[in-house]
C-alpha positions as CSV (number, residue, x, y, z in Angstrom):
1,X,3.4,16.6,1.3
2,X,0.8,15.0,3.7
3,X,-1.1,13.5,0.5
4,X,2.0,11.9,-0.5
5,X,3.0,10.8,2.9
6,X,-0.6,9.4,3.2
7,X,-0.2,7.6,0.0
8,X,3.2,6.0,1.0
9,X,1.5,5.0,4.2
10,X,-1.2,3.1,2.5
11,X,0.8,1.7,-0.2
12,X,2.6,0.5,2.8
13,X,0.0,-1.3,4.9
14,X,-0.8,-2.6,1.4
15,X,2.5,-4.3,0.1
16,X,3.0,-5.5,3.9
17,X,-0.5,-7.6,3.5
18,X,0.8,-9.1,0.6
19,X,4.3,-9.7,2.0
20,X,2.5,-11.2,5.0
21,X,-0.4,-13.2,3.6
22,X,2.4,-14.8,0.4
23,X,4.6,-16.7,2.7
24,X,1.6,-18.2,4.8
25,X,0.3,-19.4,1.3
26,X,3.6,-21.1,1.0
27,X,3.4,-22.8,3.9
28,X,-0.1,-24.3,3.0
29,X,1.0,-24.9,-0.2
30,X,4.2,-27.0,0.9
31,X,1.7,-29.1,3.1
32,X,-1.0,-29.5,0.5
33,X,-1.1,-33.5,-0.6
34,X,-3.9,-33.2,-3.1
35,X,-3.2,-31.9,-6.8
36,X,-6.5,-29.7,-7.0
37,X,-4.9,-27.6,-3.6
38,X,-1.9,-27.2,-5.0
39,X,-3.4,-25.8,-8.2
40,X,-5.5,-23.4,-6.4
41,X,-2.5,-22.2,-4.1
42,X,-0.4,-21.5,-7.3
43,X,-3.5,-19.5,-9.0
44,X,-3.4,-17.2,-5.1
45,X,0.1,-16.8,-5.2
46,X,0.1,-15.8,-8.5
47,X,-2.4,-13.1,-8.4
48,X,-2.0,-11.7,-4.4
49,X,2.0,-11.1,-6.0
50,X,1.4,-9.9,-9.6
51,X,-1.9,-8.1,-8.7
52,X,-1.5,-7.1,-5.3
53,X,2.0,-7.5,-3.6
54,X,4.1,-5.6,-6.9
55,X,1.8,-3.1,-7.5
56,X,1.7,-2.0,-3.8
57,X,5.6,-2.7,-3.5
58,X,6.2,0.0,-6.6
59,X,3.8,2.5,-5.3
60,X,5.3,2.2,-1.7
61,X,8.6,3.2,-3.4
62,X,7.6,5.6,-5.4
63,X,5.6,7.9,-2.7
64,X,9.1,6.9,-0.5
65,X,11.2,8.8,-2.9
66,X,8.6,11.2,-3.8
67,X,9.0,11.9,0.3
68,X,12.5,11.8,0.6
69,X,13.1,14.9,-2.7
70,X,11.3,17.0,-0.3
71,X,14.5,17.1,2.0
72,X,17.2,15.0,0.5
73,X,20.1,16.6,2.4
74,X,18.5,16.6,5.5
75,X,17.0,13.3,5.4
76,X,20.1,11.7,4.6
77,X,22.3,13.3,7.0
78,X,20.5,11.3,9.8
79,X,21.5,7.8,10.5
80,X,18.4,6.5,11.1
81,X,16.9,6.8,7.2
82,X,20.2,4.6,6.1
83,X,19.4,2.3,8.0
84,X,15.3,2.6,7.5
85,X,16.6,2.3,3.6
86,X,19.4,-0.4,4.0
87,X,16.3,-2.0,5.5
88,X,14.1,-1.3,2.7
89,X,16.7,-2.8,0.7
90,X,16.5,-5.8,2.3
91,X,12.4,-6.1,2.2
92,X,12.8,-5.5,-1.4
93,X,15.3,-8.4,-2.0
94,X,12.9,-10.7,0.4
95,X,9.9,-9.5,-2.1
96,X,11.5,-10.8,-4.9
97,X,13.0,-14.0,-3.8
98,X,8.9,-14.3,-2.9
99,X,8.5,-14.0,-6.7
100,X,11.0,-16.6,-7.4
101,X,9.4,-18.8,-4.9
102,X,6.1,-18.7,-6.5
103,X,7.7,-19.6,-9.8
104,X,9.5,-22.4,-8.0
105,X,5.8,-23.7,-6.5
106,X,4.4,-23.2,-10.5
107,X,6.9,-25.0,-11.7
108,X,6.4,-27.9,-8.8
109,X,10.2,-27.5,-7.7
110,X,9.4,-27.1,-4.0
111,X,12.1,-28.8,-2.1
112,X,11.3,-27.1,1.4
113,X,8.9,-28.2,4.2
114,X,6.4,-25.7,5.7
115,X,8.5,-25.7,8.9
116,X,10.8,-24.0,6.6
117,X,8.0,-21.3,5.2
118,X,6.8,-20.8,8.9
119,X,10.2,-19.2,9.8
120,X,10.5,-17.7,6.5
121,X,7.3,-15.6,7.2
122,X,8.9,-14.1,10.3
123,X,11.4,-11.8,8.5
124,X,9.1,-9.2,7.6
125,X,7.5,-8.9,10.9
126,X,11.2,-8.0,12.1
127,X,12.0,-5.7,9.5
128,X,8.5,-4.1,10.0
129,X,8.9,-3.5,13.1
130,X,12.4,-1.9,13.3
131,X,11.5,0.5,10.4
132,X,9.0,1.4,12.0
133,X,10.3,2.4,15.4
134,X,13.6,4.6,13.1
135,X,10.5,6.5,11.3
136,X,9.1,7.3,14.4
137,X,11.8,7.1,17.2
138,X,14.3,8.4,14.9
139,X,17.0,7.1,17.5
140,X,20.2,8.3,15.7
C-alpha cells in the first residue's frame, strides 16, 4: 500500500506541474504579438498536456482508486474524501477545459486577454490546497 500511495503522490506533484505551468503558457501566449512566439507556445502547450499533464492526470487517478479499494467502506463513510473527490472532480473538469484551450490557441481562436489566464491560473492553487489540508486534517 505505501508503494502505491508513493506513486499517487508523485503522479500528483507531477499532473499539478503541468496544471500549473499550462495556464501560465496561456497567459504568455495571449500576450505574444509575434507569429514565430505564438507558434512555439502552441508546440509547449501541446506537448507539456499530451506528454506530460494527461499522462500524470491518468496515473494520479489510477493509484487514487487503486488507494481508495483498499478501504472503500471506510473511506467513504468519512466526509472529508467526498469532498477531496467532488474536488478531484472539479480539477479534472479544469484539466480538460485546459485541453480545449490549447486546441482553441492551435486553432488561433483566442478571444481572452492574459488578465483573463492570470486569474484562470489561480484555481488550482485553491483546489490544491483544500485537498490537501482534507487528506491530511481530515476535518470531518
Amino acid at each position: 500500500m505505501l508503494w502505491v500511495k508513493a506513486f499517487h503522490i508523485i503522479s500528483l506533484v507531477c499532473w499539478f506541474a503541468g496544471i500549473f505551468y499550462l495556464p501560465r503558457l496561456f497567459v504568455y501566449h495571449a500576450a505574444c504579438e509575434d507569429e514565430p512566439g505564438r507558434e512555439r507556445f502552441k508546440i509547449m502547450e501541446r506537448k507539456l498536456y499530451r506528454g506530460i499533464t494527461t499522462p500524470s492526470m491518468v496515473a494520479t487517478v489510477v493509484f487514487g482508486v487503486w488507494l481508495i479499494s483498499y478501504n472503500a467502506s471506510g473511506y467513504f463513510s468519512q466526509g472529508w474524501m467526498h469532498a477531496k473527490l467532488f474536488l478531484v472532480a472539479i480539477l479534472i473538469v479544469y484539466h480538460f477545459y485546459c485541453g480545449h484551450l490549447v486546441k482553441v490557441f492551435r486553432d488561433d481562436r483566442n478571444t481572452r486577454s492574459h488578465v483573463f489566464y492570470r486569474w484562470f491560473n489561480e484555481l488550482p492553487v485553491l483546489i490544491l490546497l483544500a485537498v490537501v489540508i482534507l487528506a491530511v486534517v481530515k476535518p470531518f
